[in-house]
C-alpha positions in Angstrom: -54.9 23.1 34.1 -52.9 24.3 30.9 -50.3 23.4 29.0 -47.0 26.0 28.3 -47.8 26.9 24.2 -45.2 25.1 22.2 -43.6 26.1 19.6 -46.3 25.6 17.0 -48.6 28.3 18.6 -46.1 30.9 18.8 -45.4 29.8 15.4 -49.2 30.0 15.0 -49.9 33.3 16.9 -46.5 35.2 15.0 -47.9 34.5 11.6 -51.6 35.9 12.3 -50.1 39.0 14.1 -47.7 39.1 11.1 -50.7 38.8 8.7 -52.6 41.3 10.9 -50.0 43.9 10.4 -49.7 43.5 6.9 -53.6 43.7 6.4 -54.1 46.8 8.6 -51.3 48.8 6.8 -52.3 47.4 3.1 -48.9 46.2 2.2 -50.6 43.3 -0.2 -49.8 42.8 -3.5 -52.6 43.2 -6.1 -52.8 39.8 -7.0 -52.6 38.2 -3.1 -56.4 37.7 -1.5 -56.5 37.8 2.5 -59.3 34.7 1.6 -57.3 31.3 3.0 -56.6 29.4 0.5 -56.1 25.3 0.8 -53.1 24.2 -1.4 -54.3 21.1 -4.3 -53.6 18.4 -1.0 -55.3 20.0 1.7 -51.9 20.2 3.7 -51.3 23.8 3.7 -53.2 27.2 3.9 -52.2 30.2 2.3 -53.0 34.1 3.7 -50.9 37.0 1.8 -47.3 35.7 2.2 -48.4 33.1 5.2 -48.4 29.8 4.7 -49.8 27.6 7.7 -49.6 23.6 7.8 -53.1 21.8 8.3 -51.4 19.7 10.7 -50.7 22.4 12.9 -53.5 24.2 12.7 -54.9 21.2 14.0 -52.7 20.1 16.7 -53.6 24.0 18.0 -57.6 23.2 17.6 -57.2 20.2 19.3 -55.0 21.9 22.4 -57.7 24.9 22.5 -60.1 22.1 22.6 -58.6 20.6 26.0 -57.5 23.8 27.5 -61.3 25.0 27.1 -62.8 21.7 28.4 -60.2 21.6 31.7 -61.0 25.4 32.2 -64.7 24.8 32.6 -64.2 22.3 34.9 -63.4 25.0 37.4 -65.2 28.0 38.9 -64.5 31.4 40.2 -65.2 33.1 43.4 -63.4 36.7 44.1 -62.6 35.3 47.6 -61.2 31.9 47.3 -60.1 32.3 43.5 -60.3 29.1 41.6 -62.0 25.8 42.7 -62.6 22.6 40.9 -66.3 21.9 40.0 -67.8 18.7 42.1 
């Protein structure tokens, strides 16, 4: 049904825990904003210190996408667990 997570969403889930941390315990600078902002060629997005590629934000969209669409496919029952949806 799903995938293992690559590398690119630990990469992914690392650097929004990382920017979560340093929210929560204000440890910005003055002049960083915890707005995204998309670098002049739309390829990256800055948070605080973070920088995330479009691309892989992305290619983690896209897999969330599929993971979601192949986990509705199935229901759950407390005595038989998971079945596939006829």
């Amino acid at each position: 049904m799903c995938k293992e997570r690559g590398p690119v969403q630990r990469d992914i889930r690392d650097d929004i825990e990382h920017m979560d941390k340093d929210i929560n315990k204000g440890s910005k600078k003055r002049e960083e904003t915890i707005a995204p902002v998309l670098n002049s060629n739309s390829t990256e997005i800055r948070i605080l210190s973070h920088t995330l590629k479009t691309e892989s934000l992305a290619n983690l969209l896209k897999n969330f996408y599929i993971f979601t669409y192949d986990f509705i496919q199935y229901k759950f029952d407390k005595n038989n667990g998971f079945t596939k949806i006829q």
